[in-house]
N, C-alpha and C positions, 0 to 999 in steps of 0.2 A: 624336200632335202632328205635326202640317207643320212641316218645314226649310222655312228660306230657301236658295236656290239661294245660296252664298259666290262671291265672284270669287276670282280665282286669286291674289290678294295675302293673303289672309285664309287660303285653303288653303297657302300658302309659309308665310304666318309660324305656322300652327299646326303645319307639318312641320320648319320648321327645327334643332328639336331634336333632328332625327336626322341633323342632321351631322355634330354632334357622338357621338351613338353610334354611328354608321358609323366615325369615328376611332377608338372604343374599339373595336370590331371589325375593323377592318382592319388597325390595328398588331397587334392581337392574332392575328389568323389568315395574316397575311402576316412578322412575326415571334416568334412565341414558338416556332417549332420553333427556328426560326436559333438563339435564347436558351440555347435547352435542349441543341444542341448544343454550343454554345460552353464551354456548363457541363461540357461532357463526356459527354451522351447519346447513345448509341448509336440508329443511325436504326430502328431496329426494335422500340425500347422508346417512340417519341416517338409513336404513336396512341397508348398508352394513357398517357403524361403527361398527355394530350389530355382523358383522361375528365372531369375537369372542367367541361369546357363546355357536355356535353349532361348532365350529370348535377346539375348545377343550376340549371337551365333547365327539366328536367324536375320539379323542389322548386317553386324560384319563381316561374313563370309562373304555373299555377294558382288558389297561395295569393295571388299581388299582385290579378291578375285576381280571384278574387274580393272582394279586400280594398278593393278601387277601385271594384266593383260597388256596395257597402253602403256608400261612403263621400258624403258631400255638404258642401261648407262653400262659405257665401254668399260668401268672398271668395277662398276657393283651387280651387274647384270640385272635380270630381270625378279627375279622372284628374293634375293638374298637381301635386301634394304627392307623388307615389311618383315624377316626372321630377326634380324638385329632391333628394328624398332618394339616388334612385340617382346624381343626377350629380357629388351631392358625396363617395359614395365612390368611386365610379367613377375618378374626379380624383386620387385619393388613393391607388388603387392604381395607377394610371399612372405616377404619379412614381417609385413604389418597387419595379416587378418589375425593369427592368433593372438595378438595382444589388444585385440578390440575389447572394451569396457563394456560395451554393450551389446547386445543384439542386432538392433538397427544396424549398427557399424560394422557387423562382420556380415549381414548380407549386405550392406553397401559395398563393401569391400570384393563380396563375391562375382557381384558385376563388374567391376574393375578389373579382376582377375581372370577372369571367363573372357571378357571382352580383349585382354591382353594378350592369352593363346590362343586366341582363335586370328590374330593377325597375323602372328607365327604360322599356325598350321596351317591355314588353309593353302600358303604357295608351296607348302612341303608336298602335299599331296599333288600340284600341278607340278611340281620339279620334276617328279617320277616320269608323267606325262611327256614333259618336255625335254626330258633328255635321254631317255630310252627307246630303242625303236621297238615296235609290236614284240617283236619276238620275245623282250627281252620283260615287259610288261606285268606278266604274273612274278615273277624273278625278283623284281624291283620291288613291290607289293608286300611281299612276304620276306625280300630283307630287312624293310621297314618296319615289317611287323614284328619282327625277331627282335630289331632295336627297341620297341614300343613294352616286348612279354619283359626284356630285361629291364628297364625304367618303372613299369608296374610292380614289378615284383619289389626291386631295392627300395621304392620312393612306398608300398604299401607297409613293407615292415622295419623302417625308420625310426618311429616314436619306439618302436618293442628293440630298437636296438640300443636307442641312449637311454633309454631306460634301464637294459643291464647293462648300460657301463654306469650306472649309478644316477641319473638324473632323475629327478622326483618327479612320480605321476600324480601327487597328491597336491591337493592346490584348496584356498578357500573357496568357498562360493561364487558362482558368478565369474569364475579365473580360469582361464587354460592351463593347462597344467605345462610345467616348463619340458617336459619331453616333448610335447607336441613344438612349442615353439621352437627349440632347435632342428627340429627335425624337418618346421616350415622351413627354418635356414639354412639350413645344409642345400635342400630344394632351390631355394635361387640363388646356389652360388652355384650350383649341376644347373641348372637349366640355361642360365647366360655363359658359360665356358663352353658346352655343348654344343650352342647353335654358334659363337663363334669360331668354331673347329671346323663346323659344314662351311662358314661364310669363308674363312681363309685358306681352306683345299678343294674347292669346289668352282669350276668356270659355267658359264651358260653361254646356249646356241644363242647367236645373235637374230633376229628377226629373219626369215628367208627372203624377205624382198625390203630393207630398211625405206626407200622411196613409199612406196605403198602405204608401210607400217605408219612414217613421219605426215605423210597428207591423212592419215585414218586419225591419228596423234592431235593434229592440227584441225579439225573439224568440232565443230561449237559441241562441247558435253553433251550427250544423249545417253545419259545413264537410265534415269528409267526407262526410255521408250527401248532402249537394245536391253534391257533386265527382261522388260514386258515381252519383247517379240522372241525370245530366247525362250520363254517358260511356254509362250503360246506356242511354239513351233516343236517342243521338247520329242525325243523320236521318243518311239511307242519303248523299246528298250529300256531306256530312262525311267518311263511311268513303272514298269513293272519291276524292276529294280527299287523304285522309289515305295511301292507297297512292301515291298520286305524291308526297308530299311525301316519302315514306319513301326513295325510287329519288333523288328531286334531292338532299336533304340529304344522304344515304350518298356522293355522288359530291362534293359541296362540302365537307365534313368530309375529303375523301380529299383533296382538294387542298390544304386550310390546314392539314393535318398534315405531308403528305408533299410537296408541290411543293419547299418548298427541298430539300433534299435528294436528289430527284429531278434536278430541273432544276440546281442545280448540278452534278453527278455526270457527268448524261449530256452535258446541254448544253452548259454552260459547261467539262466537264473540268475542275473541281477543287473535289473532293470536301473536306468537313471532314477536317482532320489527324485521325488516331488519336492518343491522345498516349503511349498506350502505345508507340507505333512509336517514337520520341525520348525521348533522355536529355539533359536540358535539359543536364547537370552539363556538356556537353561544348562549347563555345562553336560550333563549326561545325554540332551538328547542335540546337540552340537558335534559328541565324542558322534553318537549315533549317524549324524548325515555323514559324517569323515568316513568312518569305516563304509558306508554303504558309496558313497561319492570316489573315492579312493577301489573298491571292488568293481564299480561301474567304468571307470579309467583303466584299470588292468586288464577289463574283459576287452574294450573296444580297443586297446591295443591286440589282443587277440585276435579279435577279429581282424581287423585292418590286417593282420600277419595272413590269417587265412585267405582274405580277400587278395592279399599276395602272391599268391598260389595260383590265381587263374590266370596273374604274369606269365610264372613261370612255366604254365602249360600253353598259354597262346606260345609261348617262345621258343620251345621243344617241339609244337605242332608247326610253327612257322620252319622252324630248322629241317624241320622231315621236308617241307614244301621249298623249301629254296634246293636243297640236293637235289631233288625232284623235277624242279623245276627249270635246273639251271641245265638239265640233259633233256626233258621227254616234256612234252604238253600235258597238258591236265584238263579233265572236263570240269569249271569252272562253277557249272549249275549243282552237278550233284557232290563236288567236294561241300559245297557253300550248306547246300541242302541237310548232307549228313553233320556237320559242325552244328547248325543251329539247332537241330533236333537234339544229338547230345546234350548241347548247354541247357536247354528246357528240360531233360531229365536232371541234371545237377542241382535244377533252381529247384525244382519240383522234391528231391531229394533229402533238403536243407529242413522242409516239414519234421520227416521222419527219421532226423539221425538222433543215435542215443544218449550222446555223447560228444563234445567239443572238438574231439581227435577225428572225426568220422570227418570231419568240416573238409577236409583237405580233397576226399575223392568228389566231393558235391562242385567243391570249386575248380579242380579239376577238369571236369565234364564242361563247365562254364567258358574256362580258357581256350577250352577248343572252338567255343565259337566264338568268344574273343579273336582269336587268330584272323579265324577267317573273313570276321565282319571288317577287318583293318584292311583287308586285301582282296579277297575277292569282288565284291560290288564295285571298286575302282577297278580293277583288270576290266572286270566287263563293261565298266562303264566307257572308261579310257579307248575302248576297242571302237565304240560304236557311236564317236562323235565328233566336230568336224576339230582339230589338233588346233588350228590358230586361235579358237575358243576355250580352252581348257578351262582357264583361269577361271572364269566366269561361269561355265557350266558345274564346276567341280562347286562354286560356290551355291549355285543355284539347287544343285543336288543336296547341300549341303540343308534344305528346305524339310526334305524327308526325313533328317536325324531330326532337327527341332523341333517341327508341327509336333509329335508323338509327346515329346519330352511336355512340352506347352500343354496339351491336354492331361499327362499326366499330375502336372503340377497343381493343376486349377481345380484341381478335385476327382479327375480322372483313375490312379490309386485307389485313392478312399472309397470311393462311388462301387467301384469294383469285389475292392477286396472286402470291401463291407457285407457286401453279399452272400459272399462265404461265413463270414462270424467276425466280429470284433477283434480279435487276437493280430499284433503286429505281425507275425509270422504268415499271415495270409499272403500279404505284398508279394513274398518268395514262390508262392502256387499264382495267382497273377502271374509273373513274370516267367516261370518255364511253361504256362499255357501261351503267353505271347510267344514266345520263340520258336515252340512247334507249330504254332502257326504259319510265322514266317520263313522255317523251313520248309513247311509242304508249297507255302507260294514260289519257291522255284521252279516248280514243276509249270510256273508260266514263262519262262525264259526261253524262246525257240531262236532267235536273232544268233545263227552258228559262229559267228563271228565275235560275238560275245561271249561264249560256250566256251570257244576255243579258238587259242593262235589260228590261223589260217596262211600258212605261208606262200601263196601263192597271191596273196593281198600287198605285201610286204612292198614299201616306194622307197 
């Protein structure tokens, strides 16, 4: 079936719903370490709190993707019923991790949470798929990605905004401090308004052969054997694509686990309290945890601000790449190539800046390959696989962001950056060595059709 070429109104409103799970993702990966320190986590145990996020990611993507594959209804379409189901838990775990009592409870919660956007996103990224034709592919990518730089940026410096309109960052022991929890709220009230905007201005292509689709429909579940024969058969495109996702996501995984802690420590000098170090019973040295618990809160809102930064530069790189892209092609390998290499000078950067102000060109650098990693690898990926599959391959792709993360988590970080020296700030030279790695890996992408549009392919 021939697409219509969409104008860029029609591509916003069907991406808009990843504003909103860019806030789910951003509070989440800019603070659920702060959370889990606060709670009293030691920074060497906080990647594998972390496992949750790739490890059901790695459940759900799949099973949604396929489930959205075989799904069709004349008024909800195909992919817009798993945006509404995920947004409404999604919202619902947002409200409730920050005022976890415990530990245990906010990474329980963080599976809950993780498991929630990822039933949302994964049909956002086949949407692009299914309703764009080739041409229009990179275009699509990179305005979603421009929605994603703006959601990162507003949902990372949240807690640094109700804080200066007055909300308190200082909290007892063992307590979120209530800027964070408004700022989780704010988050899912944007995130279910969001994806309901995409679900009520947005139609989908009906099935190209409905007969076909409803006998394929109708045929006894064969989820794993068609998961299995799908990964077995994956084109070579895929796999190599799949190693550079492995190199980016192990180094962005290494940042939304370890940057606070890092970055407050080295950067800002002041480290999360121990609380073993203080006997509350004692009033002066009680005053003592507040002031140091209370400086450790104002830093990680710093940070988290800063971390917001490489929003606003994936969104400004996207923005150059959608004008760009909405007139002339783009070689896909070496945009992707030069973004990851920048972002690993950034991470690499974050060691030697002097000062807290310097944070913003480190992250920066970092956004640019944010950008691209949102949009690139799906352009190419989108190009070179069979379209009736989407759902399910985008899901199965979705294997090469987790595995990395999964390794990382289980001691993969520590194992690493320990090697270098002790110091939290190691995590950050890890991670822009990962990324210039998986920049030079494009240099194995030859499949032209991935590279770039090929209009002469065009059905």
């Amino acid at each position: 079936m021939k697409k219509r070429a969409l104008s860029f109104w029609e591509i916003w409103n069907m991406s808009f719903g990843f504003l909103g799970i860019q806030f789910g993702f951003a509070l989440q990966g800019g603070f659920m370490s702060r959370i889990f320190q606060t709670l009293g986590a030691d920074k060497e145990a906080i990647p594998l709190l972390w496992i949750a996020a790739p490890l059901t990611g790695l459940l759900v993507q799949p099973i949604i993707g396929y489930m959205s594959d075989r799904t069709w209804s004349p008024r909800w379409g195909r992919r817009r019923p798993y945006f509404l189901i995920g947004a409404i838990l999604s919202s619902i775990a947002l409200l409730i991790v920050p005022h976890s009592p415990a530990l245990w409870v906010a990474a329980g919660f963080l599976w809950i949470l993780d498991a929630s956007i990822n039933v949302s996103m994964e049909p956002f990224r086949a949407l692009v798929a299914d309703k764009l034709p080739d041409s229009q592919r990179s275009y699509g990518f990179v305005v979603q990605t421009l929605i994603i730089g703006i959601g990162t940026w507003v949902a990372s410096n949240l807690p640094w905004m109700v804080s200066q309109l007055g909300v308190s960052d200082s909290a007892p022991m063992g307590v979120v401090p209530m800027s964070v929890k408004v700022a989780f709220g704010i988050g899912a009230v944007v995130f279910l308004a969001s994806i309901l905007y995409t679900v009520f201005t947005t139609t989908e292509y009906p099935p190209e052969d409905m007969k076909a689709f409803e006998e394929e429909k109708a045929k006894k579940n064969q989820f794993v054997s068609d998961i299995m024969n799908n990964i077995g058969n994956m084109p070579t495109t895929m796999k190599k694509l799949g190693l550079i996702q492995f190199f980016s996501w192990f180094a962005f995984f290494t940042m939304w686990s370890l940057a606070n802690p890092a970055l407050t420590e080295h950067v800002f000098h002041t480290p999360a309290p121990i609380e073993s170090a203080y006997d509350l019973a004692i009033p002066a040295q009680a005053e003592a945890f507040d002031v140091a618990n209370t400086a450790f809160q104002k830093a990680s809102n710093l940070v988290g601000s800063s971390m917001g930064i490489y929003g606003l530069s994936s969104m400004a790189f996207a923005l150059v790449l959608a004008f760009y892209t909405s007139k002339k092609r783009i070689n896909r390998k070496y945009v992707h190539m030069f973004s990851l290499i920048m972002g690993g000078i950034g991470f690499l950067s974050m060691y030697y800046v002097p000062s807290p102000e310097f944070l913003k060109y480190s992250f920066i650098l970092v956004g640019i390959a944010w950008g691209s990693i949102l949009s690139m690898p799906y352009a190419m990926l989108s190009s070179s696989v069979n379209p009736n599959k989407m759902g399910v391959i985008m899901g199965i792709f979705n294997m090469f962001i987790v595995m990395p993360q999964i390794i990382a988590a289980i001691g993969g970080i520590n194992f690493i950056s320990n090697l270098i020296g002790e110091e939290a700030i190691n995590a950050m030279l890890v991670a822009g060595l990962s990324l210039i790695i998986a920049g030079l890996c494009n240099l194995l992408i030859t499949d032209k059709n991935a590279i770039s549009y090929q209009p002469e392919l065009e059905q």
